[in-house]
C-alpha positions as CSV (number, residue, x, y, z in Angstrom):
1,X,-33.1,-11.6,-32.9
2,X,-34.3,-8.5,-33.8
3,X,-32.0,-5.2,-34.6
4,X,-31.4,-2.3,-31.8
5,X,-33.2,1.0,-31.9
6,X,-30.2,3.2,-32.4
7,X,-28.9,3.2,-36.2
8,X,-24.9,3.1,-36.7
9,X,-24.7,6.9,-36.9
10,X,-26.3,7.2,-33.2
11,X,-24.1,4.2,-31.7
12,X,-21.0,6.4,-33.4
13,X,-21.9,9.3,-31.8
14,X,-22.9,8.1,-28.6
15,X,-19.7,5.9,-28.3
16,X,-18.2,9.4,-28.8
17,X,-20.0,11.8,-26.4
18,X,-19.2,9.0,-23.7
19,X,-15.7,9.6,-24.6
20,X,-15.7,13.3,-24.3
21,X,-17.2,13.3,-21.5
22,X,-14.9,10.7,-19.9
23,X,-11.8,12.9,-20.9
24,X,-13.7,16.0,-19.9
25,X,-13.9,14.4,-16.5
26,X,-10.5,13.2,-16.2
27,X,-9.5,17.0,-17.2
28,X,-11.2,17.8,-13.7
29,X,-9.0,18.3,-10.6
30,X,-9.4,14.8,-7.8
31,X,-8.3,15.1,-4.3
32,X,-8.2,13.1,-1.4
33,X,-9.1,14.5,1.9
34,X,-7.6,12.6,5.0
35,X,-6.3,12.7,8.5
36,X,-2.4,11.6,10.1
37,X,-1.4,10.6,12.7
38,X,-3.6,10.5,16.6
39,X,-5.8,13.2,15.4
40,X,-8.7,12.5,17.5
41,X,-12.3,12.4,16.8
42,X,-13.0,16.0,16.4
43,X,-10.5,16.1,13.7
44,X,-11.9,13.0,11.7
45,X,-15.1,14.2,11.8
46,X,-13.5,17.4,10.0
47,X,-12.0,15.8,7.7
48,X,-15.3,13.7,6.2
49,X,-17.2,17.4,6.2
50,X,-14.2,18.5,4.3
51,X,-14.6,15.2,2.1
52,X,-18.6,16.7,1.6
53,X,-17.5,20.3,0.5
54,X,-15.1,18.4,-2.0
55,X,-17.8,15.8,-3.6
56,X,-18.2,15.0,-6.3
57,X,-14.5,15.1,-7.2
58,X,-12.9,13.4,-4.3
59,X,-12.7,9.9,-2.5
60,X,-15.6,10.1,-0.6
61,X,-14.9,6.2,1.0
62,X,-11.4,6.6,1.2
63,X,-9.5,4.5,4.0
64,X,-5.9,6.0,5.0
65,X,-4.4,3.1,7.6
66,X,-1.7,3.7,10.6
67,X,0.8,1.8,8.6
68,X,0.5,3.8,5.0
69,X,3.0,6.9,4.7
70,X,2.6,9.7,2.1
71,X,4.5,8.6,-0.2
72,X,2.3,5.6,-0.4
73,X,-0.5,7.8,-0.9
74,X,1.3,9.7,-3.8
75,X,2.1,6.2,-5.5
76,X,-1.9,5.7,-5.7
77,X,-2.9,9.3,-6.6
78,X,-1.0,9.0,-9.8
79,X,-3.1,6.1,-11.3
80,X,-6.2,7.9,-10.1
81,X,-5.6,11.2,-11.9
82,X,-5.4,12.6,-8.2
83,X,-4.5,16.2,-8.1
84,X,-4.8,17.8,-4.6
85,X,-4.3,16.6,-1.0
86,X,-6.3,18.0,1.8
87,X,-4.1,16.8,5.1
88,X,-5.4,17.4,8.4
89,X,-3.0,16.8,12.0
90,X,-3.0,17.2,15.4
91,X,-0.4,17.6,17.9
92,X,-0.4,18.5,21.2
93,X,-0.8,22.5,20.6
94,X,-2.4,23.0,17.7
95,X,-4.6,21.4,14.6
96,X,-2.8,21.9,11.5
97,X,-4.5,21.8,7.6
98,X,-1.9,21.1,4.5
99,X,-3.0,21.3,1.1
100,X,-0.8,19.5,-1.5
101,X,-0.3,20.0,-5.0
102,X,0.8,17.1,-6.9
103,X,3.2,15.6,-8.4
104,X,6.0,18.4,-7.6
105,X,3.9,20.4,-4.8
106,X,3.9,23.3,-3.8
107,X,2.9,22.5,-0.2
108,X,0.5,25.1,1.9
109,X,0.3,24.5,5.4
110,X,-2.4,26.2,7.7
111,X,-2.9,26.3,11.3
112,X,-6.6,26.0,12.4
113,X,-7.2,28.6,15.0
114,X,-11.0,27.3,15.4
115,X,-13.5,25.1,13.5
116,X,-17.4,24.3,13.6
117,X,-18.7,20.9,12.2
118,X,-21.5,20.5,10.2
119,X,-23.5,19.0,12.7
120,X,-23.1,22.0,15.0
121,X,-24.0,24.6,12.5
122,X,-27.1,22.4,11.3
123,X,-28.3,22.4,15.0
124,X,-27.7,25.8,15.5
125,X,-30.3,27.1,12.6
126,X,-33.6,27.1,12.4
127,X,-34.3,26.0,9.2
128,X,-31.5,24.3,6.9
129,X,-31.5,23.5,3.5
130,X,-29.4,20.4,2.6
131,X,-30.0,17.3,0.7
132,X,-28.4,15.2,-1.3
133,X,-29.0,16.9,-5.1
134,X,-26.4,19.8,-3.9
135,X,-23.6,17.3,-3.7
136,X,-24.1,15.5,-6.9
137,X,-21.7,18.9,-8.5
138,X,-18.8,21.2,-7.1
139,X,-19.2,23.8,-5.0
140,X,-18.8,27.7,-6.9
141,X,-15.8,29.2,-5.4
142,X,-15.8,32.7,-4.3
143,X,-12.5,34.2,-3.4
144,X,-13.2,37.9,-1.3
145,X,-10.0,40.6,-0.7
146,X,-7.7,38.7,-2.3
147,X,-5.9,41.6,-3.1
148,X,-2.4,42.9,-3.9
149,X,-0.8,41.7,-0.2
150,X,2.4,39.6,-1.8
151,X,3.2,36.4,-3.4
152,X,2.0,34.3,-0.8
153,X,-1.3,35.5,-1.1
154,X,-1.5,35.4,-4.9
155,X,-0.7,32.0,-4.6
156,X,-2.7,31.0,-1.8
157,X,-5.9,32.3,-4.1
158,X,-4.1,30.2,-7.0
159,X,-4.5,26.8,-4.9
160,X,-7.9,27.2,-4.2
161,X,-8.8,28.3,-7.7
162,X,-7.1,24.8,-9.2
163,X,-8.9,23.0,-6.0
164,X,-12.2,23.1,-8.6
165,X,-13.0,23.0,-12.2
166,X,-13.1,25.7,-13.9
167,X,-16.5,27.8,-14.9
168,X,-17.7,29.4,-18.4
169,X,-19.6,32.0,-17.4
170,X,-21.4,32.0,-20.7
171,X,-21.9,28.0,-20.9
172,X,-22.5,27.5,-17.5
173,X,-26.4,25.7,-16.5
174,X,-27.2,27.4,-13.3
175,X,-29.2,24.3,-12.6
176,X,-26.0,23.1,-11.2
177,X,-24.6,25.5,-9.0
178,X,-26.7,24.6,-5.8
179,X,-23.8,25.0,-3.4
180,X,-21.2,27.8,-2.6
181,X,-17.5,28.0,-1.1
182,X,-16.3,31.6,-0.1
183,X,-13.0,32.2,1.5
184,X,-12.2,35.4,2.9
185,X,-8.7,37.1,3.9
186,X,-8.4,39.6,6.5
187,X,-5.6,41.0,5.9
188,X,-5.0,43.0,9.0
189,X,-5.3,39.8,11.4
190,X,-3.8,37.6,7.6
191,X,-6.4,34.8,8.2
192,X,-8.7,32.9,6.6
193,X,-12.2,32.5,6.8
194,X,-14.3,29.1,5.1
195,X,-17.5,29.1,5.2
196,X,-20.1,26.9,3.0
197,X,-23.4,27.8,1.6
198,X,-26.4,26.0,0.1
199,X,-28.0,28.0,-2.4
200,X,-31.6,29.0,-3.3
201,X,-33.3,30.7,-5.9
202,X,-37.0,32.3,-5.3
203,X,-38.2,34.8,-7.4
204,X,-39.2,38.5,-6.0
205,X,-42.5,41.0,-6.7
206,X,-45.1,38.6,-5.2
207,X,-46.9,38.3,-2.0
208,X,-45.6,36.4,0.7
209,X,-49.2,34.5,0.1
210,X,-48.4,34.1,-3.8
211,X,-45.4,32.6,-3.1
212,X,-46.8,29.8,-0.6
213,X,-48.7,28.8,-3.4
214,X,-46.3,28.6,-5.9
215,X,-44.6,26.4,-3.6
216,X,-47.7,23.9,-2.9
217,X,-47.8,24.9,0.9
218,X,-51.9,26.0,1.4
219,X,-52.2,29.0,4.5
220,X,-54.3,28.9,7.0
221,X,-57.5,30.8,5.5
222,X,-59.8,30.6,7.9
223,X,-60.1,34.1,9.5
224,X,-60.0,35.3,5.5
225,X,-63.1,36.5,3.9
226,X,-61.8,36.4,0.3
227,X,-58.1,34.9,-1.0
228,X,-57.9,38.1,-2.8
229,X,-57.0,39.5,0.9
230,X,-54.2,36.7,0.8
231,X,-53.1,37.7,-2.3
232,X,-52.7,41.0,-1.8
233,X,-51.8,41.6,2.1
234,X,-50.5,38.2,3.1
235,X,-52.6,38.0,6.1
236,X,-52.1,34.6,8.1
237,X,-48.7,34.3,7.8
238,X,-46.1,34.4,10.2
239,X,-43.3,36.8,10.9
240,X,-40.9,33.8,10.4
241,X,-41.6,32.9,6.7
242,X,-41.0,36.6,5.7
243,X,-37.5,36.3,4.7
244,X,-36.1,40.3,4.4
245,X,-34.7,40.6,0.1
246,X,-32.8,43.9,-1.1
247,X,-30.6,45.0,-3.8
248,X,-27.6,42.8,-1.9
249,X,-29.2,39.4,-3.6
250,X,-31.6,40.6,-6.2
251,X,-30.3,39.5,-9.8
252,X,-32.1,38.7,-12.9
253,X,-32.2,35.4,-14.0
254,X,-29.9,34.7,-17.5
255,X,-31.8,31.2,-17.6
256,X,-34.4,29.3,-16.0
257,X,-33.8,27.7,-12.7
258,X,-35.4,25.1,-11.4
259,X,-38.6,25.9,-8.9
260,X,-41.8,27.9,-9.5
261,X,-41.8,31.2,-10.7
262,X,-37.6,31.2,-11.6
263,X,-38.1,32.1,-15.4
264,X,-35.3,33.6,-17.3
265,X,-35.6,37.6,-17.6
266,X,-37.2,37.9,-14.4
267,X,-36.0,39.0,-11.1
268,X,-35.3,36.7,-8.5
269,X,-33.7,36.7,-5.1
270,X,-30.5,34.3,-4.1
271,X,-30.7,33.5,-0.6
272,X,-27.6,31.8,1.3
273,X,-28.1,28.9,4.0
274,X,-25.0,27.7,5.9
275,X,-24.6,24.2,6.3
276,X,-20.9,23.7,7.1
277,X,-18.2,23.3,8.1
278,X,-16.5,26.6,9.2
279,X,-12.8,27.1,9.6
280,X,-10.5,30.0,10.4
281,X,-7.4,29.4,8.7
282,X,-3.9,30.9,9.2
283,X,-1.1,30.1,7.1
284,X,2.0,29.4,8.4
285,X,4.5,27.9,5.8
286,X,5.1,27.6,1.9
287,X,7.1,24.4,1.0
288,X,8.3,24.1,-2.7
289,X,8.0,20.1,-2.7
290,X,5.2,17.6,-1.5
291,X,5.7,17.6,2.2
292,X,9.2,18.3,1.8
293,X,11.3,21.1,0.2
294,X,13.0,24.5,0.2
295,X,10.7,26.7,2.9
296,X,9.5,29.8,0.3
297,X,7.6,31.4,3.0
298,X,6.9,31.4,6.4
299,X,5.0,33.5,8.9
300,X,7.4,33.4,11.6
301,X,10.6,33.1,10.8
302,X,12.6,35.2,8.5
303,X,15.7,35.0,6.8
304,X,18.5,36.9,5.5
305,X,20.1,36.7,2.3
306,X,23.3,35.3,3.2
307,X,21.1,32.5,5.2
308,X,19.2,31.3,2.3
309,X,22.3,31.3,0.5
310,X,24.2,28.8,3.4
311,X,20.9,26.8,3.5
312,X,20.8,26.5,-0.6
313,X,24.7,25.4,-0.4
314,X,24.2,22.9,2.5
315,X,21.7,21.3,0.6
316,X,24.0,20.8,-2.6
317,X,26.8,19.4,-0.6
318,X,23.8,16.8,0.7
319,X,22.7,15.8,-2.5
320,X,26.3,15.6,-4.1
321,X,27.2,13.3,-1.0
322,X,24.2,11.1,-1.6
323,X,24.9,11.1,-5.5
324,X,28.5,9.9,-4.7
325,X,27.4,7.1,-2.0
326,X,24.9,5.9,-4.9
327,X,28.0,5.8,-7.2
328,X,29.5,3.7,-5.0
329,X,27.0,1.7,-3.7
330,X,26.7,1.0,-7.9
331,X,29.9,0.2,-7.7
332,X,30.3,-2.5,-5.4
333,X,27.9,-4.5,-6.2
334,X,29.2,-4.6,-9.9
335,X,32.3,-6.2,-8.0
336,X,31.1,-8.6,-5.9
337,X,28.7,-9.6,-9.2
338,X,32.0,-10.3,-10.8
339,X,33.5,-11.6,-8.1
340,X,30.9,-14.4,-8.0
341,X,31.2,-15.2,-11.8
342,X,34.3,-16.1,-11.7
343,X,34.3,-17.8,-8.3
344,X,31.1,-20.0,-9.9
345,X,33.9,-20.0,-13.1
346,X,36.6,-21.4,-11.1
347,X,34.0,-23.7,-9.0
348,X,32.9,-25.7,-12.4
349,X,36.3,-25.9,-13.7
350,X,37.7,-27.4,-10.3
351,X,34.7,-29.8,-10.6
352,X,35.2,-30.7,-13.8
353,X,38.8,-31.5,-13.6
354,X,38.0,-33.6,-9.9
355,X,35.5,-35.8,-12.1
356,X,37.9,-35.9,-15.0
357,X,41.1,-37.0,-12.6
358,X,38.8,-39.7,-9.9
359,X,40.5,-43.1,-9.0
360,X,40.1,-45.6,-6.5
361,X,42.2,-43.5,-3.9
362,X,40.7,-40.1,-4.0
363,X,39.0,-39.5,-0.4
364,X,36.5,-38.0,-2.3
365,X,32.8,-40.2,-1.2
366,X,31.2,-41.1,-4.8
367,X,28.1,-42.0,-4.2
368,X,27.8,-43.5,-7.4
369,X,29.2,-46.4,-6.1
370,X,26.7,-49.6,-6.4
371,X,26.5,-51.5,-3.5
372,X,27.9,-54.5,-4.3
373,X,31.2,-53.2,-5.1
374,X,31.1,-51.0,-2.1
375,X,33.9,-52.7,0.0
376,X,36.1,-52.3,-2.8
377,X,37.9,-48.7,-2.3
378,X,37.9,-48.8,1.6
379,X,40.7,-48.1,3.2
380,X,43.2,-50.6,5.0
381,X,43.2,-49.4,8.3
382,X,40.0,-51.5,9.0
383,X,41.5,-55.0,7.8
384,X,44.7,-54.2,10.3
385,X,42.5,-53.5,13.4
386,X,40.7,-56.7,12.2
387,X,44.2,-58.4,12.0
388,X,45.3,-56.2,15.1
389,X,42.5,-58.1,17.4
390,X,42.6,-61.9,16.1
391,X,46.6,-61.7,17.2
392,X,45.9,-60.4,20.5
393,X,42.7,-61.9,21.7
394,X,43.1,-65.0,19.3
395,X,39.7,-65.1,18.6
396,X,37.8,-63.8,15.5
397,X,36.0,-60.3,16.0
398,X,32.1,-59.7,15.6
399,X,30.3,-59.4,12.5
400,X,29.2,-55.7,14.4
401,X,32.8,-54.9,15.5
402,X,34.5,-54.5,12.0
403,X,31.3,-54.8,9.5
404,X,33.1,-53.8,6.4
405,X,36.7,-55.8,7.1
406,X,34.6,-58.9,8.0
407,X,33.0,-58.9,4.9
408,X,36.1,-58.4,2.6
409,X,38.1,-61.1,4.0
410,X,38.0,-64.5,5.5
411,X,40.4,-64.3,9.3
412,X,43.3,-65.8,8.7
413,X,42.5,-68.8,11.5
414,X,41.5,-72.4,11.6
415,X,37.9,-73.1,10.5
416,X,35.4,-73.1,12.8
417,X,37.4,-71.6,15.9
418,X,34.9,-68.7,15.9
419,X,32.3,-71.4,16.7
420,X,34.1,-73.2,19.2
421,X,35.1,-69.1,20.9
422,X,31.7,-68.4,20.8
423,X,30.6,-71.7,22.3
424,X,33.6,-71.8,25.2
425,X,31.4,-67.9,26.2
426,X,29.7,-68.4,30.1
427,X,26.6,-69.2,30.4
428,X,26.3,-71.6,27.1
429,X,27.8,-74.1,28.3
430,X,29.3,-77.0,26.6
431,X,28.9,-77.8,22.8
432,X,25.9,-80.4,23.1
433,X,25.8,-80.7,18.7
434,X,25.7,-84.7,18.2
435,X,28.9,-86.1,16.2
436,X,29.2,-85.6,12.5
437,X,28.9,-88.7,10.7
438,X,32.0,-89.7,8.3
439,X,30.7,-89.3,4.5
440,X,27.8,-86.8,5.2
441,X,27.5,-83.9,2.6
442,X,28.6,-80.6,3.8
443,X,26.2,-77.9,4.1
444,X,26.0,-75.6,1.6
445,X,27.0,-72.8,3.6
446,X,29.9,-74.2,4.7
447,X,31.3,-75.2,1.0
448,X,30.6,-72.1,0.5
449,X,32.5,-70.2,3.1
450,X,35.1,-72.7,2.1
451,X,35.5,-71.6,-0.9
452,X,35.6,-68.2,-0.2
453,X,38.2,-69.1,2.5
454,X,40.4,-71.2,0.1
455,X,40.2,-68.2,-2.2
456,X,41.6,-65.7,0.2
457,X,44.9,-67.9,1.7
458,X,45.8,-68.3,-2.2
459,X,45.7,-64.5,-2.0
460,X,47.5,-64.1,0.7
461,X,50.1,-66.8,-0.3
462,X,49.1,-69.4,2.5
463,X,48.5,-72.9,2.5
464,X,44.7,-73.6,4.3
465,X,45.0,-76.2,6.9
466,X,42.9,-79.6,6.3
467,X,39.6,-79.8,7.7
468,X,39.3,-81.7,10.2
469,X,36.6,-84.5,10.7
470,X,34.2,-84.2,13.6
């Protein structure tokens, strides 16, 4: 296998620019642009231009479902290195815009008095400029009469400025800036105007004729006699393609941009084509937290001192009563964790002291107990009900009457009167067995039961009566 073409020293430092730029990117401001709640479809649509004037740096395929609250989407931002929110709402009067800083705010919110989408404002011109190379870096920000007016307005400028990165103005590649953002305040009716630009760069001090060549688009020449006549006059082209330049967007060029006849030194012409969205913004409130917080301004309602003051002390008293019903929350469950340590204490001890302490009487069912030895703790209330029946019926119980007495002990009766009970039943009739012959050999079930029968009258202390011959 043959070696790479980059030595060691260009691996290093192309490990390394990747790193820069990686941090320099992280460095960047993120946001996420989304709506809440039953905006409608007007709304959404606003909010995916917005998500456009915000690319590169933003979420472009974010997904925000009916189920996910903000603080959801603030658990996520932080990961992400998200900075900024951009929140659009409806309700039933009004479309409102919030712009979050994050983590600890502040909070902006805007009331949308109208809005155009991209769509409409494309329609609406006659020749647009937009493709996809404008949205591959941020938009330049251009902040107009954002003067000495108060605090809120100072920081209102602040927010937007931190909405993009930053610009050197003396390392900056103009091949980059191919979009622009302005936002305007009026301060006599305090509103906002946003507005977004795609920009373009032609130079100045040639034909109308020269510059359709330098741009590959041939005239019609057929009523010419010379090109010189289309070089000097522009004769042949329309009214239309005659766009009008002055000392409003003539600038010289401190490098060269990109198209024919943009060389550095040289004077060239910046021309602005709208492609949306438009917005005229009005700012209502001025929230210290993310969403939630002390009100630091708002447009409509003003308060005294003594106000603030009762607001500020109501709000203490709130978070000292939720600090103290977290203390005690803490607090009980500490006691009910000791409480069931030493109930699971006292528990094993009990146990052990139960298994330690077991005889034959404990009522206690040990089902260790092997089968064959299960008869032997039972109680004696089975063998007198057993007894109980034989004295008053005078006939020996069922195997499935008493199961457990029957097999513990023989009855206390002649042998075979169970046979002769069960044979004197109606319906069997008579016993039809033929005689038993004198000398025969007993079964071996019946030695058997006689034994066990002989066994319990010497435990009970009776004499077994003879067997009788059949």
């Amino acid at each position: 296998m043959g070696q790479s073409g980059r030595s060691r020293h260009q691996k290093r430092a192309r490990a390394q620019a990747q790193l820069h730029n990686l941090e320099a990117y992280a460095a960047q401001p993120h946001s996420f642009v989304f709506a809440r709640g039953r905006a409608g479809r007007g709304v959404r649509q606003l909010s995916l231009d917005l998500r456009r004037v915000m690319e590169p740096l933003t979420a472009t395929r974010l997904q925000i479902r009916k189920k996910n609250t903000l603080k959801d989407c603030v658990a996520v931002a932080g990961p992400l290195g998200v900075t900024h929110f951009l929140i659009l709402s409806k309700t039933e009067t009004n479309i409102y815009f919030k712009l979050m800083r994050l983590p600890g705010g502040p909070t902006l919110t805007f009331r949308i008095n109208k809005y155009t989408l991209v769509r409409d404002v494309v329609s609406s011109l006659r020749r647009h400029r937009m493709h996809e190379q404008q949205f591959a870096h941020p938009p330049l920000l251009v902040l107009n009469s954002f003067g000495p007016h108060g605090m809120h307005v100072k920081l209102m400028a602040t927010m937007f400025q931190n909405l993009f990165p930053s610009i050197n103005v003396h390392k900056v590649n103009l091949n980059t800036i191919k979009r622009c953002l302005l936002i305007n305040y009026n301060p006599d009716s305090q509103e906002l105007d946003f507005r977004h630009y795609s920009i373009k760069v032609v130079p100045v001090g040639a034909s109308r004729g020269m510059k359709k060549l330098l741009q590959e688009k041939f005239p019609n020449m057929s009523r010419l006699q010379d090109i010189s006549e289309l070089l000097a006059t522009g004769t042949g082209l329309s009214e239309s393609e005659a766009e009008p330049d002055g000392e409003h967007n003539i600038t010289e060029l401190a490098q060269a941009v990109a198209g024919r006849g943009n060389m550095r030194a040289q004077q060239s012409a910046v021309r602005l084509t709208e492609i949306g969205p438009r917005m005229t913004l009005q700012l209502i409130k001025i929230q210290e937290g993310v969403g939630e917080g002390n009100v630091l301004f708002h447009s409509f309602v003003h308060k005294t001192e003594e106000e603030l003051q009762a607001i500020l002390a109501a709000k203490e008293e709130k978070l000292r009563l939720k600090a103290q019903r977290q203390d005690q929350q803490a607090q009980n469950v500490q006691r009910k964790r000791e409480q069931r340590e030493a109930h699971k204490k006292k528990s094993l001890a009990g146990m052990k002291r139960a298994r330690a302490g077991a005889d034959g009487d404990s009522d206690a069912e040990d089902p260790g107990v092997p089968p064959e030895t299960e008869g032997a703790g039972q109680p004696e209330e089975e063998e007198d009900e057993a007894e109980y029946f034989r004295q008053a019926v005078g006939e020996e119980p069922d195997e499935d009457m008493f199961p457990k007495a029957a097999k513990r002990r023989r009855p206390a009766g002649p042998p075979g009167k169970k046979q002769q009970g069960k044979a004197r039943r109606p319906g069997q009739g008579t016993d039809s067995r033929p005689p038993k012959a004198k000398g025969s050999r007993p079964q071996r079930g019946q030695t058997k039961l006689g034994r066990r029968g002989a066994a319990w009258d010497r435990r009970r202390g009776q004499a077994r009566p003879p067997k009788k011959a059949v």
